[in-house]
C-alpha positions in Angstrom: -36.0 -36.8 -93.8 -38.4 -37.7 -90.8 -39.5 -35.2 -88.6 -37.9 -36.0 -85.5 -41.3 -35.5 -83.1 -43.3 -37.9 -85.0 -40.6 -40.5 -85.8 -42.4 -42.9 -83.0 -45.2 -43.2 -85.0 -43.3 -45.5 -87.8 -43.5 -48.9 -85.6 -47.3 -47.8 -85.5 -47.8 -46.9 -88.9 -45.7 -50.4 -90.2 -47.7 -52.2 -87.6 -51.0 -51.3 -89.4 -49.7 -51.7 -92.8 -49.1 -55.3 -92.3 -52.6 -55.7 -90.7 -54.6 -54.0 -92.9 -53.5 -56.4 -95.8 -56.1 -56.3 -98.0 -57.9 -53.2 -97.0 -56.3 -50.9 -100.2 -58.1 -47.8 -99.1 -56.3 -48.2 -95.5 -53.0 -49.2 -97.0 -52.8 -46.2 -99.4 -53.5 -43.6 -97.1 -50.9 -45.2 -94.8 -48.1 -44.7 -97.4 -49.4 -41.3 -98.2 -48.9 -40.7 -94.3 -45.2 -41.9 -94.1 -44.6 -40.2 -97.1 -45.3 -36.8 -95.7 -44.0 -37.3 -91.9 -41.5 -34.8 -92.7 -43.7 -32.6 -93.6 -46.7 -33.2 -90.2 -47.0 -32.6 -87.2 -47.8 -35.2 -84.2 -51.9 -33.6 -84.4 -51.7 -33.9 -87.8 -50.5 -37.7 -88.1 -53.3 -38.8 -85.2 -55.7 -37.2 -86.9 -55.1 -39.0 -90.6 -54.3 -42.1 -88.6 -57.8 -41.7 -86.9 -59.5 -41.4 -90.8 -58.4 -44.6 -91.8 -61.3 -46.4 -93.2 -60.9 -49.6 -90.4 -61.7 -46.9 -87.5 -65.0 -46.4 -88.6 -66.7 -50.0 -89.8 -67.1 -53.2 -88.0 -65.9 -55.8 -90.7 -67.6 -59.0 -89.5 -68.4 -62.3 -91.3 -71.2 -64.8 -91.8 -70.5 -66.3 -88.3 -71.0 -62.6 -86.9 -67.4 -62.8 -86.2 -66.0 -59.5 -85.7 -62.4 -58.3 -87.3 -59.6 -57.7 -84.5 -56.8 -55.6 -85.8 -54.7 -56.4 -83.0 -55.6 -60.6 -82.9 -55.3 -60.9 -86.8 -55.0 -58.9 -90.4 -57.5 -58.2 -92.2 -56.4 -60.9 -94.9 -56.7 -63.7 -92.0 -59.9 -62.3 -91.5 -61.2 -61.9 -95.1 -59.8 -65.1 -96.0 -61.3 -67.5 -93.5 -65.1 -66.1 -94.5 -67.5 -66.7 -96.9 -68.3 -63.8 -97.6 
């Protein structure tokens, strides 16, 4: 059972899961967090959101590309680079 004041956060959290696609750290943590919406509270499910590994690095290829979350997922990303 959801808790009921954090159930808007589910389009959010399946929005990420599809664009993190290959980011495993990311995408764990993101199932741990749906997992236990029953059990948090709307402070509690900003602040793992806000841990994710993507919040805190600039991913960017050899063309000094950066990643968008919101243009692409990371797999797009990933996959069009070198390295």
């Amino acid at each position: 059972m959801i808790n009921f004041n954090v159930y808007a956060f589910l389009p959010a959290i399946d929005f990420l899961y599809i664009k993190l696609q290959g980011q495993d750290n990311s995408r764990d943590k993101l199932l741990s967090i749906r997992d236990n919406l029953s059990k948090l509270n709307e402070a509690q499910v900003l602040s793992e959101l806000l841990t994710l590994d993507f919040m805190f690095y600039d991913y960017s290829n050899e063309q000094s590309e950066v990643w968008d979350i919101q243009l692409e997922s990371f797999s797009s990303f990933y996959n069009r680079s070198e390295k």
